[in-house]
BALOBA-1460 file (C-alpha; in Angstrom, 3 decimals):
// residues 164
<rec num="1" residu="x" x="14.072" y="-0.201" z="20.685"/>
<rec num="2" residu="x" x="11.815" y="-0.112" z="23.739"/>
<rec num="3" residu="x" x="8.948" y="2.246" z="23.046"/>
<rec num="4" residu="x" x="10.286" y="4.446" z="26.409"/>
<rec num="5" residu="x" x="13.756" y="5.247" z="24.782"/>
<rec num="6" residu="x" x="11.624" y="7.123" z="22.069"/>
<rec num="7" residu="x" x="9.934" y="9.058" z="23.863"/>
<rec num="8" residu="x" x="13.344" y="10.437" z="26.207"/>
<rec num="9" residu="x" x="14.475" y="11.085" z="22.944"/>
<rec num="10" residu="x" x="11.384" y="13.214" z="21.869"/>
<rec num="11" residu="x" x="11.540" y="15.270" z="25.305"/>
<rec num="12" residu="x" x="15.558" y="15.627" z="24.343"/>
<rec num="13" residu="x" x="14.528" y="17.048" z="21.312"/>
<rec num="14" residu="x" x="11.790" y="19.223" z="22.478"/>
<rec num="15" residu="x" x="14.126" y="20.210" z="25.230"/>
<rec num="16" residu="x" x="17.321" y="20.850" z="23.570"/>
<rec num="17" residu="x" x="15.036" y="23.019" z="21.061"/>
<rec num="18" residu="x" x="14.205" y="25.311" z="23.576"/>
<rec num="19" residu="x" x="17.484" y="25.881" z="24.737"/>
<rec num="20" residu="x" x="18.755" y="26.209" z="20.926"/>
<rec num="21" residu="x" x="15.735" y="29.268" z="21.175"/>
<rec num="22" residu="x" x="17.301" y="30.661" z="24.326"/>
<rec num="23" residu="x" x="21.223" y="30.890" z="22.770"/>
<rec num="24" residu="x" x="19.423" y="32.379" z="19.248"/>
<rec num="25" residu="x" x="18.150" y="35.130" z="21.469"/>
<rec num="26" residu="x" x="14.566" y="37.051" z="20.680"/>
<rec num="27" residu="x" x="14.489" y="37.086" z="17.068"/>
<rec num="28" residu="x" x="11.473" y="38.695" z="15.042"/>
<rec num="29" residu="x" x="10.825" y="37.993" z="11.379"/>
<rec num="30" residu="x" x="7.798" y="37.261" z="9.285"/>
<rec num="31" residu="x" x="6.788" y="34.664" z="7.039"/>
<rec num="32" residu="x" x="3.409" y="36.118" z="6.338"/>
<rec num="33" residu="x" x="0.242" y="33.296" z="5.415"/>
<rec num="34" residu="x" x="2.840" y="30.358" z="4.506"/>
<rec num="35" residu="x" x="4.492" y="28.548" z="7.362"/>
<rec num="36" residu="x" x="7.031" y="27.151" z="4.699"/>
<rec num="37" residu="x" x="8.426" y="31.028" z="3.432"/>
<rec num="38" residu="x" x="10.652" y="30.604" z="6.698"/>
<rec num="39" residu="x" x="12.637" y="28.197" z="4.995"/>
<rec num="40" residu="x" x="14.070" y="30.305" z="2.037"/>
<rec num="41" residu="x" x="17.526" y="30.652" z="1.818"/>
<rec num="42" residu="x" x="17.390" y="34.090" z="2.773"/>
<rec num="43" residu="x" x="15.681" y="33.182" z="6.055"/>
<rec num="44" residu="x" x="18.174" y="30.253" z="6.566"/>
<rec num="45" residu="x" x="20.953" y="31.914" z="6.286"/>
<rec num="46" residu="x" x="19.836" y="34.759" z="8.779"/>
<rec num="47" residu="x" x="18.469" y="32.445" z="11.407"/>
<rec num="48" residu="x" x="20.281" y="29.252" z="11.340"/>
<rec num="49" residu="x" x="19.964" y="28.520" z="15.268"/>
<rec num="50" residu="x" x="15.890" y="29.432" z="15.246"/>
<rec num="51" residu="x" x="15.509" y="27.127" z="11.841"/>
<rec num="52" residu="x" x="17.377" y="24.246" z="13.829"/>
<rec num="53" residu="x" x="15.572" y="24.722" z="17.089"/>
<rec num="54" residu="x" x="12.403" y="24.857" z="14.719"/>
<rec num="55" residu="x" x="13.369" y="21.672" z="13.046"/>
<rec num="56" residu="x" x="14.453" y="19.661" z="16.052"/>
<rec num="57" residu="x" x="10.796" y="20.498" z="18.002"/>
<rec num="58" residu="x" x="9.095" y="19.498" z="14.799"/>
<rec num="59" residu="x" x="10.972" y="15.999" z="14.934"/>
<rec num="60" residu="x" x="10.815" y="15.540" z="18.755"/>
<rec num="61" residu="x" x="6.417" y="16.217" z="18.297"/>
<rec num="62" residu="x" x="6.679" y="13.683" z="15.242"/>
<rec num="63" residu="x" x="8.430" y="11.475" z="17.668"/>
<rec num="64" residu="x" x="6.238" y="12.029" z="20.583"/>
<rec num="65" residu="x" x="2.918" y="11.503" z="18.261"/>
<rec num="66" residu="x" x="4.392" y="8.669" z="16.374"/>
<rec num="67" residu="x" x="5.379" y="6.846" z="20.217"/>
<rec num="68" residu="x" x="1.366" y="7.410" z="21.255"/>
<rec num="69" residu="x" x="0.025" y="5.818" z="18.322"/>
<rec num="70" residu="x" x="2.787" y="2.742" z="18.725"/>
<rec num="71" residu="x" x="0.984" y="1.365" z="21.564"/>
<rec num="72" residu="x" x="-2.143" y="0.787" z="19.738"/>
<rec num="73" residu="x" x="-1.530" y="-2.451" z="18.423"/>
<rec num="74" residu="x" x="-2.188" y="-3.652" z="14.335"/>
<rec num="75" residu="x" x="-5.198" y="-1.328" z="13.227"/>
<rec num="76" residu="x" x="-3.103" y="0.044" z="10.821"/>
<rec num="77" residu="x" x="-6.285" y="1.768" z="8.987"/>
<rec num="78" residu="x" x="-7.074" y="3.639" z="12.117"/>
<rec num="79" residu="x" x="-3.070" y="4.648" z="13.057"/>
<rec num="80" residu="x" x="-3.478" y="6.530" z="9.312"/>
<rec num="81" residu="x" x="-6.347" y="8.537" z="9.602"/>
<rec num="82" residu="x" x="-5.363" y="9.230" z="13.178"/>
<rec num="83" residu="x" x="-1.813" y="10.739" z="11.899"/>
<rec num="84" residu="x" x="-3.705" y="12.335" z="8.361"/>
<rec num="85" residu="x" x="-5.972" y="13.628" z="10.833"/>
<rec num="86" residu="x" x="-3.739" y="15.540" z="12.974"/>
<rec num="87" residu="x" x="-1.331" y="16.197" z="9.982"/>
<rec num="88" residu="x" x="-3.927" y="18.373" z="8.654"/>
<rec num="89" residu="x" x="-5.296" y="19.471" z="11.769"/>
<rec num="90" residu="x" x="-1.736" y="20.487" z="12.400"/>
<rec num="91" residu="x" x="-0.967" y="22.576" z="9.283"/>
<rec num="92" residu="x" x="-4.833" y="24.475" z="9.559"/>
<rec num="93" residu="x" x="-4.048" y="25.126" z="12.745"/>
<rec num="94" residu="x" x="-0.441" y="26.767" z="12.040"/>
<rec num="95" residu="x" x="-1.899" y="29.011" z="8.351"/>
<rec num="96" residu="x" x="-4.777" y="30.390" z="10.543"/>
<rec num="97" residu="x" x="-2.290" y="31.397" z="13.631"/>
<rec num="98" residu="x" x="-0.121" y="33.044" z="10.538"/>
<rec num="99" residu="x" x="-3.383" y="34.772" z="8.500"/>
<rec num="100" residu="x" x="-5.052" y="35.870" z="11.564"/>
<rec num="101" residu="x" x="-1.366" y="37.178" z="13.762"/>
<rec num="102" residu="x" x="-3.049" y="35.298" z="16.467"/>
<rec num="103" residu="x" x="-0.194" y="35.191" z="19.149"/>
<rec num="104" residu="x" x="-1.642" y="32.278" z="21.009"/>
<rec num="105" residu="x" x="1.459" y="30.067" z="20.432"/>
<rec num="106" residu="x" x="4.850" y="31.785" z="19.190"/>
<rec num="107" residu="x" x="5.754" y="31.877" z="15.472"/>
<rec num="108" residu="x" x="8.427" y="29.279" z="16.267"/>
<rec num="109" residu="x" x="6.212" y="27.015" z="17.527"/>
<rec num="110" residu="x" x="3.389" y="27.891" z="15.331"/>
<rec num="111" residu="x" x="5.696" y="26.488" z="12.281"/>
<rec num="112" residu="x" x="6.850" y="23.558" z="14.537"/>
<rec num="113" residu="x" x="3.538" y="22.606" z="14.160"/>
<rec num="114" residu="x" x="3.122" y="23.238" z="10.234"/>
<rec num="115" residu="x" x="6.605" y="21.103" z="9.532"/>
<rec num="116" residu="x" x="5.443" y="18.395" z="11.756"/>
<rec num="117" residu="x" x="2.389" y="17.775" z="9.959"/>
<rec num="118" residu="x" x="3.756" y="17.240" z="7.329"/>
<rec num="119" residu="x" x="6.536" y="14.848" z="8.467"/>
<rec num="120" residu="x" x="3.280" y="13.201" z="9.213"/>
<rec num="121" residu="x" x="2.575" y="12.519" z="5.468"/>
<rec num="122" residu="x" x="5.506" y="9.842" z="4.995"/>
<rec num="123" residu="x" x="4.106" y="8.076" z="8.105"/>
<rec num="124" residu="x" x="0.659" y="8.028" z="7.131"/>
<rec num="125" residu="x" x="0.878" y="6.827" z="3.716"/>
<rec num="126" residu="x" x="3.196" y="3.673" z="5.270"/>
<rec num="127" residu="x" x="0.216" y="2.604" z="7.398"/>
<rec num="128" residu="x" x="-2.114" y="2.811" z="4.702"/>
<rec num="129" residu="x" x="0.169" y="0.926" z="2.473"/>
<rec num="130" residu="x" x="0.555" y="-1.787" z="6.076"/>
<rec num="131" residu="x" x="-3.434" y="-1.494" z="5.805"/>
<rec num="132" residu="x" x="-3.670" y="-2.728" z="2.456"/>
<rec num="133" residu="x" x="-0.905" y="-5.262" z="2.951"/>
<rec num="134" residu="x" x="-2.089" y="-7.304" z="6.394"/>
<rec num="135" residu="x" x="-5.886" y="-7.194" z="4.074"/>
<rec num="136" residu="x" x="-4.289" y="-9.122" z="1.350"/>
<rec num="137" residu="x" x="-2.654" y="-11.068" z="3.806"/>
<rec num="138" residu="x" x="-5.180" y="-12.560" z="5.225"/>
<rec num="139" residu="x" x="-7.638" y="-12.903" z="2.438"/>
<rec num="140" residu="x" x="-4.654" y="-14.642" z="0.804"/>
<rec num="141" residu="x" x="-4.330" y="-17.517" z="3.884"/>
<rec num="142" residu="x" x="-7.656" y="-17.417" z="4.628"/>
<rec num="143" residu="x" x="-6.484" y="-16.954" z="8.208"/>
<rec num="144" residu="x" x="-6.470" y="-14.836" z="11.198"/>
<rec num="145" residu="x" x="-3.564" y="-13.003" z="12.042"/>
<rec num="146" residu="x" x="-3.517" y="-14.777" z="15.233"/>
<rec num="147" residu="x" x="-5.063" y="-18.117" z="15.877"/>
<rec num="148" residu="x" x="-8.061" y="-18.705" z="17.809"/>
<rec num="149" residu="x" x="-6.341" y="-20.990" z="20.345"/>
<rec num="150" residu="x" x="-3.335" y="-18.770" z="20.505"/>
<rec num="151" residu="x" x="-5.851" y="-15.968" z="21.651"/>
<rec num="152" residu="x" x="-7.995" y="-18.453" z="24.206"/>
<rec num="153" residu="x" x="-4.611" y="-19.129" z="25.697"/>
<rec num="154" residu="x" x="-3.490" y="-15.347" z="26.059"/>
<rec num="155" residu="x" x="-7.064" y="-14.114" z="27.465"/>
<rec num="156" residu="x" x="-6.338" y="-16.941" z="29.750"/>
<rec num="157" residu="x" x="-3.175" y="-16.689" z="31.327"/>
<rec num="158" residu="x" x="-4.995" y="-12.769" z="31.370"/>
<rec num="159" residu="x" x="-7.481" y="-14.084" z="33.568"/>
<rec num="160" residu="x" x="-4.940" y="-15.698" z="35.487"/>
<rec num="161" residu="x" x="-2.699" y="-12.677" z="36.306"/>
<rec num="162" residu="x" x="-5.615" y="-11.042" z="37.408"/>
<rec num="163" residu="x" x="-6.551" y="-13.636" z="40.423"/>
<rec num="164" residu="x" x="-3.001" y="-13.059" z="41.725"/>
């Protein structure tokens, strides 16, 4: 699927999120220091349209994060300390907003934030594992992913487009 399908579909989300917030009405409840407390039954059960517009903007940000890091291409390494990086960046971000009452974002998106990171786990350990793979790989063969002529003919028919 074309990279720009992904990321309509990660606006969708975000967007039909907000409007999921705007038919729950204001709601006010507390989780106090833990961003996960929200998701006990009791809370569930109580806010069902606020824990599915919660939900929905975590997966459209995992979306939107996961399309930015698809167009760098192979440096699989980097792609998963990128994503562990923001994963925990993410959830220190979203347990100091909650321990401090900051209101700088609100609480909703505060634990959008906390559930995305760690939807970021999943993703992060399958580029280290793609790391460690395309390593063996090519200590295996001996070879580079890509052949040298292979890339003198690409950087060519680069230089090419470029005098048109």
């Amino acid at each position: 699927m074309d990279k720009e399908y992904w990321l309509v579909g990660a606006i969708t989300l975000l967007i039909l999120a907000s409007v999921l917030d705007y038919f729950a009405g204001a709601v006010s409840f507390s989780v106090g220091t833990n961003p996960f407390s929200f998701l006990s039954p009791n809370n569930l059960v109580v806010y069902p349209f606020t824990a599915v517009a919660i939900g929905l903007r975590a997966l459209g940000m995992v979306v939107l994060i996961l399309s930015a890091v698809s167009t760098i291409e192979k440096q699989f390494g980097f792609k998963a300390f990128g994503l562990f990086v923001i994963g925990v960046l993410a959830e220190l971000y979203a347990v100091q907003q909650l321990a401090t009452g900051s209101l700088v974002t609100p609480l909703n998106w505060t634990l959008a934030f906390a559930y995305a990171g760690v939807l970021l786990i999943p993703v992060t350990f399958y580029y280290l594992l793609r790391a460690a793979l395309s390593g063996i790989n090519s200590e295996i063969s001996g070879q580079p992913e890509e052949p040298e002529s292979k890339s003198r003919e690409r950087i060519k028919k680069i230089k090419d487009l470029d005098k048109e």
